[in-house]
Backbone as numpy.savetxt, mean C-alpha at the origin, in Angstrom:
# Nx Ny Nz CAx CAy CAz Cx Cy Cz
-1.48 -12.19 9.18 -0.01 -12.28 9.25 0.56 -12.29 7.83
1.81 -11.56 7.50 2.52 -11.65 6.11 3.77 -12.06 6.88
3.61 -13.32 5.95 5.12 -14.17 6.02 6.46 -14.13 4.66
7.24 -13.22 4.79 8.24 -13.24 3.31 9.30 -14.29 3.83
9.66 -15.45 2.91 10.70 -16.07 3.20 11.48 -16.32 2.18
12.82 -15.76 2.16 13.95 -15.67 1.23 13.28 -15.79 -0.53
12.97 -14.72 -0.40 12.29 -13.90 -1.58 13.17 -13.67 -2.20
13.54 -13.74 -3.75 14.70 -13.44 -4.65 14.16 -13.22 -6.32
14.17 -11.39 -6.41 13.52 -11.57 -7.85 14.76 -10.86 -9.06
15.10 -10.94 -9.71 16.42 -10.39 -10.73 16.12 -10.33 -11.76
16.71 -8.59 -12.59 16.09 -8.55 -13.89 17.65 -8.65 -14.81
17.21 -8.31 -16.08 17.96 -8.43 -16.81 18.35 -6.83 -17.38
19.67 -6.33 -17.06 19.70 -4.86 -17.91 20.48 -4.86 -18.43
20.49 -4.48 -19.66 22.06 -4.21 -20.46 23.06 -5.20 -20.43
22.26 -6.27 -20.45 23.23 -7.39 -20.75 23.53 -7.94 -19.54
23.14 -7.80 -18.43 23.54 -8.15 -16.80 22.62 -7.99 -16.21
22.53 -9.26 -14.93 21.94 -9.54 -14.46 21.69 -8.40 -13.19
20.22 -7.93 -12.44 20.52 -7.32 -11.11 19.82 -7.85 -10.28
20.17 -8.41 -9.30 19.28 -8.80 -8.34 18.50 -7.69 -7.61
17.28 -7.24 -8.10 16.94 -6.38 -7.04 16.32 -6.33 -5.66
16.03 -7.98 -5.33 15.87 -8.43 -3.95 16.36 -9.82 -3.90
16.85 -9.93 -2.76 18.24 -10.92 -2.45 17.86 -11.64 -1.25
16.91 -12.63 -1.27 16.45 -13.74 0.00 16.35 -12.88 0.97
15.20 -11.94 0.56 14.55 -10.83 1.81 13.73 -11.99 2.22
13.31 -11.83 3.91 13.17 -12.44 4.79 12.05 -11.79 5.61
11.08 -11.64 5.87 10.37 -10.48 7.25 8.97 -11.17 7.60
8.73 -11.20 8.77 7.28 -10.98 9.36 6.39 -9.81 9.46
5.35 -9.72 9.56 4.26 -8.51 10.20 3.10 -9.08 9.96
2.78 -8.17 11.80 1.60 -8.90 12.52 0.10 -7.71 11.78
-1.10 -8.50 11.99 -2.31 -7.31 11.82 -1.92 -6.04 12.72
-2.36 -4.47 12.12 -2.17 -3.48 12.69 -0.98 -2.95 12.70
-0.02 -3.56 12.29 1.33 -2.77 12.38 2.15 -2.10 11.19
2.52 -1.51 11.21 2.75 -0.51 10.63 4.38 -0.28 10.40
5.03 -0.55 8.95 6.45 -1.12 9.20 6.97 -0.09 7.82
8.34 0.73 8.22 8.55 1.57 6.83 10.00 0.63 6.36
9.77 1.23 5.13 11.00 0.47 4.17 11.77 1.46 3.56
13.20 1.68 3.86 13.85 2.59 3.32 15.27 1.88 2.85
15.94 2.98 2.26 16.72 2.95 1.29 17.06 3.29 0.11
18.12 3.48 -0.27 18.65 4.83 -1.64 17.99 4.20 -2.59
17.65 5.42 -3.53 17.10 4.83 -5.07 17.59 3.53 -5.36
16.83 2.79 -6.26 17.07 1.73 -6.99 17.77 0.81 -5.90
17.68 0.67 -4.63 17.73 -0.15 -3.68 16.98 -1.39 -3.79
16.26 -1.23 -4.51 15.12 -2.36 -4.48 13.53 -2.53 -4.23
13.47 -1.61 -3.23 12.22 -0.83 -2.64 10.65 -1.32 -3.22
10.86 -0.74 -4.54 9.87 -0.29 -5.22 9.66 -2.27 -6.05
10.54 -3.14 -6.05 10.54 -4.21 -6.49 9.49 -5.25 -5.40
10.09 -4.57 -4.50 9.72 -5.48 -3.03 8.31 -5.62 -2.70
7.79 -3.98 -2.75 6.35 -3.73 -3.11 5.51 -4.06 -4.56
6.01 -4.38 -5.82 5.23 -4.96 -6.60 5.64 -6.83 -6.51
6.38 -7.07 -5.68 6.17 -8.56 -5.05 5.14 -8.70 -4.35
5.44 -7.85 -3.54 4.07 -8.08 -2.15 2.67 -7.63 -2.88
2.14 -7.20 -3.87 1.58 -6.05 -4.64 0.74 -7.34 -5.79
1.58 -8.56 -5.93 1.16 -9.46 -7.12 1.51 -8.61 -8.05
2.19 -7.81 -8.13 2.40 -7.60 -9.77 3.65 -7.81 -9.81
4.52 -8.10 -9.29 5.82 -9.62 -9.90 5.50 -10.85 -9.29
6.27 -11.44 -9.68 6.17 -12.86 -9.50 7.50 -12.90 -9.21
8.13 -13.49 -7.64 9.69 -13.87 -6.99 10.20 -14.97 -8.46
11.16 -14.77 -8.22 12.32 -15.72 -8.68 12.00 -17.44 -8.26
12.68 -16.89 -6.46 12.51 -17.89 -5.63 11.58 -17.40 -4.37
11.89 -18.40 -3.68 11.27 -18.14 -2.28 9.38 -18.14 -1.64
9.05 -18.10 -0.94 7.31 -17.59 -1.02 7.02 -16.41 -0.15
5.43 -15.96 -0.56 5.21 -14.91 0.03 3.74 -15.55 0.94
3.02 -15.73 2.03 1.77 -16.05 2.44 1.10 -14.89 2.98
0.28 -14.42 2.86 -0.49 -13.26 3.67 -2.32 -14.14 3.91
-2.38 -13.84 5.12 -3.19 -14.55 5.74 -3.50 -15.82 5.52
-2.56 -16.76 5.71 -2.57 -17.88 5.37 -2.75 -18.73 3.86
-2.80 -17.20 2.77 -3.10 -18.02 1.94 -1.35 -17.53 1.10
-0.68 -18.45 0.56 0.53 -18.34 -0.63 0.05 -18.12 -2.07
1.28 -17.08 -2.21 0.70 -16.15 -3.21 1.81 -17.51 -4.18
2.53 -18.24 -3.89 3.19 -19.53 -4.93 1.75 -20.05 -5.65
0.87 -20.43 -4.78 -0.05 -20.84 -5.36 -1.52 -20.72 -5.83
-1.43 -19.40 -5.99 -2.42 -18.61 -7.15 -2.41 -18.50 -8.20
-3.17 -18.85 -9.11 -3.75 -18.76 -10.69 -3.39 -17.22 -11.00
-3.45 -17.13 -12.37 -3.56 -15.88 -12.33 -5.20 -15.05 -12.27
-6.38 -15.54 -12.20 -7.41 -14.98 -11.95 -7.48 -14.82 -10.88
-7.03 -15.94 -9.64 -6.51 -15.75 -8.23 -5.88 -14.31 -8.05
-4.76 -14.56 -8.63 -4.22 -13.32 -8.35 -5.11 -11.95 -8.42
-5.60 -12.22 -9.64 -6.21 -10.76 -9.78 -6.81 -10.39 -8.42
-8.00 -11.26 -7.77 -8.94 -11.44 -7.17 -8.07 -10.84 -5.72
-7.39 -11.92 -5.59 -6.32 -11.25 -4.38 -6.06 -10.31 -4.55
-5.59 -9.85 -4.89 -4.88 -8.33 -5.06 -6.17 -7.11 -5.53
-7.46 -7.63 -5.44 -8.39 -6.51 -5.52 -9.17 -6.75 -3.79
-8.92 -7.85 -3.23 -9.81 -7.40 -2.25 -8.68 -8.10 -0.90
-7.37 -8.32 -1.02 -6.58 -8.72 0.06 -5.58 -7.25 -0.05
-5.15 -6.77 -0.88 -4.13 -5.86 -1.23 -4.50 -4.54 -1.36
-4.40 -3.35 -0.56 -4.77 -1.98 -1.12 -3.29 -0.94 -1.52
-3.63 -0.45 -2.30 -2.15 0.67 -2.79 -2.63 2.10 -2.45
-1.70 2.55 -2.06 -1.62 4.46 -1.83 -0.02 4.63 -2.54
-0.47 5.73 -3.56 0.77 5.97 -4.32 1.12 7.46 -3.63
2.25 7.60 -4.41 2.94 9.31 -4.37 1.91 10.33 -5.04
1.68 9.53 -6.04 0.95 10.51 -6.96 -1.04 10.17 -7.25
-1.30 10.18 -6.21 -2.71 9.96 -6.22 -3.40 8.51 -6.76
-3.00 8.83 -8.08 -3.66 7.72 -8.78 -5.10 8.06 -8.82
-5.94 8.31 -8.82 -7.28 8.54 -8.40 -8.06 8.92 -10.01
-9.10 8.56 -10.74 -9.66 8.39 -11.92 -10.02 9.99 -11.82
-9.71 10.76 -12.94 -9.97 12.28 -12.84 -11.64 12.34 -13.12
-12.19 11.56 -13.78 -13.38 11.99 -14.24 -14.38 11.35 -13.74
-13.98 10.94 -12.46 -14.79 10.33 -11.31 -14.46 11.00 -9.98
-16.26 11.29 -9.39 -15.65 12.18 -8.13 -14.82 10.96 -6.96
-15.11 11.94 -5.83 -13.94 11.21 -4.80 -14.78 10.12 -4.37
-16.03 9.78 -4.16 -16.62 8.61 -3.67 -16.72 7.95 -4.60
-16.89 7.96 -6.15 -16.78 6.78 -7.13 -15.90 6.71 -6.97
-14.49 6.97 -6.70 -13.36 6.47 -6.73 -13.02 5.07 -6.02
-13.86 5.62 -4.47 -14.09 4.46 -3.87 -14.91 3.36 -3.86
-15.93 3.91 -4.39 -16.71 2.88 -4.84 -16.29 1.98 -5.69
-15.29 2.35 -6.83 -14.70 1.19 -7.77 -14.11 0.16 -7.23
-13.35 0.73 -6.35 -12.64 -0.28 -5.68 -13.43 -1.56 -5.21
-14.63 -1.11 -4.23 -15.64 -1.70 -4.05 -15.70 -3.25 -5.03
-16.45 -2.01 -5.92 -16.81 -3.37 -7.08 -15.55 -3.90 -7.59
-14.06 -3.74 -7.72 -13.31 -4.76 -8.15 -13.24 -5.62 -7.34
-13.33 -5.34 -5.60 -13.64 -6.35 -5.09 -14.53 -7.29 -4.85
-15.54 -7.26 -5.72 -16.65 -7.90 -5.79 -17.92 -7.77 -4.50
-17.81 -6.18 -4.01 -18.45 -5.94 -3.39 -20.15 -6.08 -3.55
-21.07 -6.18 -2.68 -22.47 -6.34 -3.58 -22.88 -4.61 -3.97
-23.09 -4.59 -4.76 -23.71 -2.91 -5.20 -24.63 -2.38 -4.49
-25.25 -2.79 -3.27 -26.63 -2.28 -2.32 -25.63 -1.60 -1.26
-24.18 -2.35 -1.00 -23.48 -1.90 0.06 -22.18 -0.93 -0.45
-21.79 -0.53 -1.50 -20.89 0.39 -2.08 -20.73 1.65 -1.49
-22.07 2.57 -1.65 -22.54 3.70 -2.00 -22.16 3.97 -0.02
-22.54 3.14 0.91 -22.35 3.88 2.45 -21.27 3.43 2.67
-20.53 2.30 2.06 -19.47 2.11 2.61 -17.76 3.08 2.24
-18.40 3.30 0.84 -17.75 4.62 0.49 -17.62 5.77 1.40
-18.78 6.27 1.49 -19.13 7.18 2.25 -18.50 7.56 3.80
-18.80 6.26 4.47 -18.17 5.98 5.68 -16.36 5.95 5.55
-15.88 5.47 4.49 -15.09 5.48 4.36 -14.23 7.05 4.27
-14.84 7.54 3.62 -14.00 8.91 3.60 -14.39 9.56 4.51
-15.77 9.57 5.30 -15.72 10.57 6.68 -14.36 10.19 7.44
-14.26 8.89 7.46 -13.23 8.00 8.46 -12.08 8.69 8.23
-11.79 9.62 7.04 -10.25 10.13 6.83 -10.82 11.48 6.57
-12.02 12.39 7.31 -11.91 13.62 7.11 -12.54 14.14 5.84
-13.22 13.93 4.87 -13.14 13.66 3.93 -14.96 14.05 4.13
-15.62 15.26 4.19 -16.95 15.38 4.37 -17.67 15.76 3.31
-19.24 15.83 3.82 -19.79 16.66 3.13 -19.88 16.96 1.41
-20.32 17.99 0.65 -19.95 18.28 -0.52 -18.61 17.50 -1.80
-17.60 17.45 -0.37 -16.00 17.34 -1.13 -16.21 15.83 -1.67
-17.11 14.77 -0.69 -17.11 13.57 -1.36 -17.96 13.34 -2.85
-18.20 14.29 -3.67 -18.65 14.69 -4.80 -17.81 15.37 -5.70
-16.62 16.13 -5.15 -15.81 16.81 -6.31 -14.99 15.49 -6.99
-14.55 16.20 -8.02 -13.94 15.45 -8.85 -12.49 15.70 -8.30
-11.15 14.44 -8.40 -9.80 15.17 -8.39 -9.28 16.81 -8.14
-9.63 17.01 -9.31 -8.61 18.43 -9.88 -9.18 19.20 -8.77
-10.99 18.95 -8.01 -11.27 19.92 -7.29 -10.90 19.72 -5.86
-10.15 19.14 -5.74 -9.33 18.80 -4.60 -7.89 18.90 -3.78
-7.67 19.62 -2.90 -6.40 19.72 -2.68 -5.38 18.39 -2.55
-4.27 18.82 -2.66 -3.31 17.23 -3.10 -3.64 16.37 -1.36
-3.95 17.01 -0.36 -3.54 16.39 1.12 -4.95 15.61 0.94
-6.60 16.10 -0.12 -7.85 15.74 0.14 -7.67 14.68 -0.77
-6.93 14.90 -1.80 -6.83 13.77 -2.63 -6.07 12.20 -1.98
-5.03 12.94 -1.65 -4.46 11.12 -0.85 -5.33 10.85 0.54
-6.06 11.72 0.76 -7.07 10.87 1.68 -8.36 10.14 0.86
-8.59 10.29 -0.21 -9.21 9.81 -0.94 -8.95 8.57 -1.23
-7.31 8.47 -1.52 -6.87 7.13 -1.88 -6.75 6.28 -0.84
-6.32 7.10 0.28 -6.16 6.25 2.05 -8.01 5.35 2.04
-8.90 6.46 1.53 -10.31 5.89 1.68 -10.24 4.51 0.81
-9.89 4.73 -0.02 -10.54 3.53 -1.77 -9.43 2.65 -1.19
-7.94 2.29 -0.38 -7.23 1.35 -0.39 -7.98 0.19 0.40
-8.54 1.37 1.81 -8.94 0.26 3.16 -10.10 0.36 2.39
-11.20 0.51 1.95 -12.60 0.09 1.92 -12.72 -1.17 1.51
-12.31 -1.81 0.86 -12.61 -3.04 0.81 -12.07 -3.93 1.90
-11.62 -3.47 2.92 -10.82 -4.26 4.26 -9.82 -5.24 4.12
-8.70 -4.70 3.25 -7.75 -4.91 3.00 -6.75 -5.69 3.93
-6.21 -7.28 4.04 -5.43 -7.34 4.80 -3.95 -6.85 4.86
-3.24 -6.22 3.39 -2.44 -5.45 3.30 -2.59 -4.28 2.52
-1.46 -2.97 3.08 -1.72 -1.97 2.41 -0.36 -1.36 1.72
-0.04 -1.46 0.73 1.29 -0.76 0.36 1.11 0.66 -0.28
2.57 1.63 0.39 2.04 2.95 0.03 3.37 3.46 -0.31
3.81 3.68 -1.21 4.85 4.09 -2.43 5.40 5.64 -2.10
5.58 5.81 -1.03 5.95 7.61 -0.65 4.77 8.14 -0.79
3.72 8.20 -0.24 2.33 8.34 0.00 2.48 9.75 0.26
3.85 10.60 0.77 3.71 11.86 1.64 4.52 12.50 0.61
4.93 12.25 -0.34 5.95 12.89 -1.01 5.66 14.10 -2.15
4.45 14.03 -2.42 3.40 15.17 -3.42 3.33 16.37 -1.86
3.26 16.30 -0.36 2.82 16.66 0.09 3.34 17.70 0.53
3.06 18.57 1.59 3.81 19.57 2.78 4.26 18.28 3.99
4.52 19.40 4.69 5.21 18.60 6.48 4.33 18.40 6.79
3.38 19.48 6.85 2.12 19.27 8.11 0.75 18.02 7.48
0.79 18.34 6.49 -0.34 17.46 5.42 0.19 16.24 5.72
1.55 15.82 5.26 2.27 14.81 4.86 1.93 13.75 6.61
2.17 14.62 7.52 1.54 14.12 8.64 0.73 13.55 9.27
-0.62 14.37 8.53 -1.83 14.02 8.85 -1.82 12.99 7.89
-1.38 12.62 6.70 -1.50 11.45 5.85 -0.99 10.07 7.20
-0.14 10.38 7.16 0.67 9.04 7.88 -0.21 8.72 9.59
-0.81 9.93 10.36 -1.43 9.61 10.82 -2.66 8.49 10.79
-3.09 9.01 9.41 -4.65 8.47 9.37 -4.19 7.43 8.46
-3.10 6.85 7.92 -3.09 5.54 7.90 -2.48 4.86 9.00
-1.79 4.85 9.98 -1.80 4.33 11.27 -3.08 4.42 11.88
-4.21 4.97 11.68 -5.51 4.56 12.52 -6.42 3.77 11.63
-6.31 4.22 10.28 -7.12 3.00 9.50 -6.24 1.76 9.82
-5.11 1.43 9.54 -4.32 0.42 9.93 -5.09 -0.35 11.16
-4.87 0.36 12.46 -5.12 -0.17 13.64 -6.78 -0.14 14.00
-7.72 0.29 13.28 -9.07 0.12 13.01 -9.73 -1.19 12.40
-8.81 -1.44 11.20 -8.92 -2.79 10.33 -8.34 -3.72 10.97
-7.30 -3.56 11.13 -5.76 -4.63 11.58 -5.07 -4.94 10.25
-5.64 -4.05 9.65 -4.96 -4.17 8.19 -2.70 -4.07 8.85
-1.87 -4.86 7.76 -0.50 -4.53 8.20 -0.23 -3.60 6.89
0.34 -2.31 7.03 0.88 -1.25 5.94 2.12 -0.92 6.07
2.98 -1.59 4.77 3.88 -1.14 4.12 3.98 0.14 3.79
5.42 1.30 4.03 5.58 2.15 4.02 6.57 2.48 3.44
6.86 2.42 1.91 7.98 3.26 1.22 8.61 4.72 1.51
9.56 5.09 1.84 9.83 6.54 2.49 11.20 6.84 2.07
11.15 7.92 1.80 12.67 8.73 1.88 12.87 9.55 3.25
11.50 9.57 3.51 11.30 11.00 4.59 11.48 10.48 6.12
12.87 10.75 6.65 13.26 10.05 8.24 12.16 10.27 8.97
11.33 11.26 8.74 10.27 11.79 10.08 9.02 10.69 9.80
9.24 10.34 8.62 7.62 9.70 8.42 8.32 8.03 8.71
9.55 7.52 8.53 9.91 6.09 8.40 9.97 6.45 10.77
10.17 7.19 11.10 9.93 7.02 12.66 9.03 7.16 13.00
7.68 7.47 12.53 6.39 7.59 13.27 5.99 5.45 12.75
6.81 4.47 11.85 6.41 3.63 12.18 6.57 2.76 13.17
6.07 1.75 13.38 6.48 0.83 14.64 7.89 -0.11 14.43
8.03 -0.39 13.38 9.38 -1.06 12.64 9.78 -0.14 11.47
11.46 -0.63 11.10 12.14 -0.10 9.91 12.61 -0.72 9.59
12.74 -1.38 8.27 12.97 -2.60 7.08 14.25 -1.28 6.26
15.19 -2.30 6.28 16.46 -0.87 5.36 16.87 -2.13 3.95
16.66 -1.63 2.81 16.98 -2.78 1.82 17.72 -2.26 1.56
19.31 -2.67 1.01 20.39 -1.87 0.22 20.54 -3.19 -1.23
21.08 -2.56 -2.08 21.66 -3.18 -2.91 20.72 -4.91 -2.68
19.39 -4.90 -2.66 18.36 -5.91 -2.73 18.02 -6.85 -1.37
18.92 -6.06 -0.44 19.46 -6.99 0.80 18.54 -6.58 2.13
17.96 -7.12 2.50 16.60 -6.52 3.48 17.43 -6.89 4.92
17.21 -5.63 5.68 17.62 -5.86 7.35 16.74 -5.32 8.19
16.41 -5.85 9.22 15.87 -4.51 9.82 16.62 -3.63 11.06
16.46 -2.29 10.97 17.38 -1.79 11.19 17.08 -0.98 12.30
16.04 -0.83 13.24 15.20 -0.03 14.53 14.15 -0.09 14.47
14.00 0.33 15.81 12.41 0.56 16.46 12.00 1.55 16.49
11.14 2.24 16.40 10.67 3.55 16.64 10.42 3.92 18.02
């Protein structure tokens, strides 16, 4: 379970203050699958490096599986956020000079995986998103952009992530690719019970989730069902 309760983080620009999240409020259960929309600089992207450990709220707390992120160290943190937290970006992210299964494998070991179990769980991992044969050996560049974010869909869940945040995950993509992305994180989702956060501009991809979170001007509502 992720519990946000009146979350409030504000920076400083040009001499003025902005709140870019304003006593956001939300639940989500294991397996579900919830998108977050709203115009640029809405807040969005703040909300997810809250949930993400890489800010720290103002006010308010955040708990994901019972444990509060108020009261983590910062080595805690790290630790959390390598084996409770997985990310899928817009733009791959993925180490160029490592093929597609070390990719996952790193992850592995930041999570303090044991090194006897890396190498199949990798493996398994990217069959799980399509991801066969040969290709789990190319490097990046030798990869198409739809093989690459399944790469990252692989390295987020392998360590069995109880959350997953994904930053316009479909937005490098086509329609049809961009699809099969959002698919196969709704089945890793509901495979793990992992809950995944869904940054979107794209109406078609914020309705294939089960909920819609609309932040404006730092202010979180939710706003339909799918």
């Amino acid at each position: 379970m992720l519990k946000v309760s009146q979350v409030r983080k504000s920076f400083v620009s040009h001499g003025e203050t902005v709140i870019a999240v304003n006593n956001a409020s939300f639940t989500a259960s294991p397996g579900e699958v919830i998108a977050i929309v709203g115009p640029s600089g809405s807040g969005k992207s703040t909300l997810l490096a809250l949930l993400g450990l890489l800010e720290r709220p103002d006010a308010g707390t955040i708990e994901l599986a019972d444990s509060s992120y108020n009261s983590l160290s910062s080595r805690e943190e790290a630790a959390h956020r390598a084996s409770k937290v997985g990310f899928v970006f817009q733009g791959f992210n993925l180490i160029p000079n490592l093929t597609a299964k070390q990719n996952v494998m790193l992850s592995l070991e930041f999570a303090q995986w044991p090194a006897i179990d890396r190498e199949a769980r990798a493996v398994d991992m990217l069959e799980s998103v399509g991801l066969t044969g040969d290709k789990q050996n190319r490097r990046p560049s030798h990869l198409s952009g739809g093989e690459q974010q399944r790469v990252a869909i692989a390295r987020a869940f392998a360590p069995q992530p109880r959350l997953i945040l994904a930053d316009e995950p479909t937005g490098a993509l086509d329609r049809k690719t961009g699809t099969t992305i959002i698919n196969l994180l709704r089945e890793a989702a509901s495979a793990q019970g992992a809950i995944v956060l869904i940054v979107t501009h794209d109406e078609q991809v914020a309705a294939r989730a089960d909920r819609q979170l609309r932040i404006e001007d730092g202010v979180l509502s939710e706003t339909a069902r799918a």
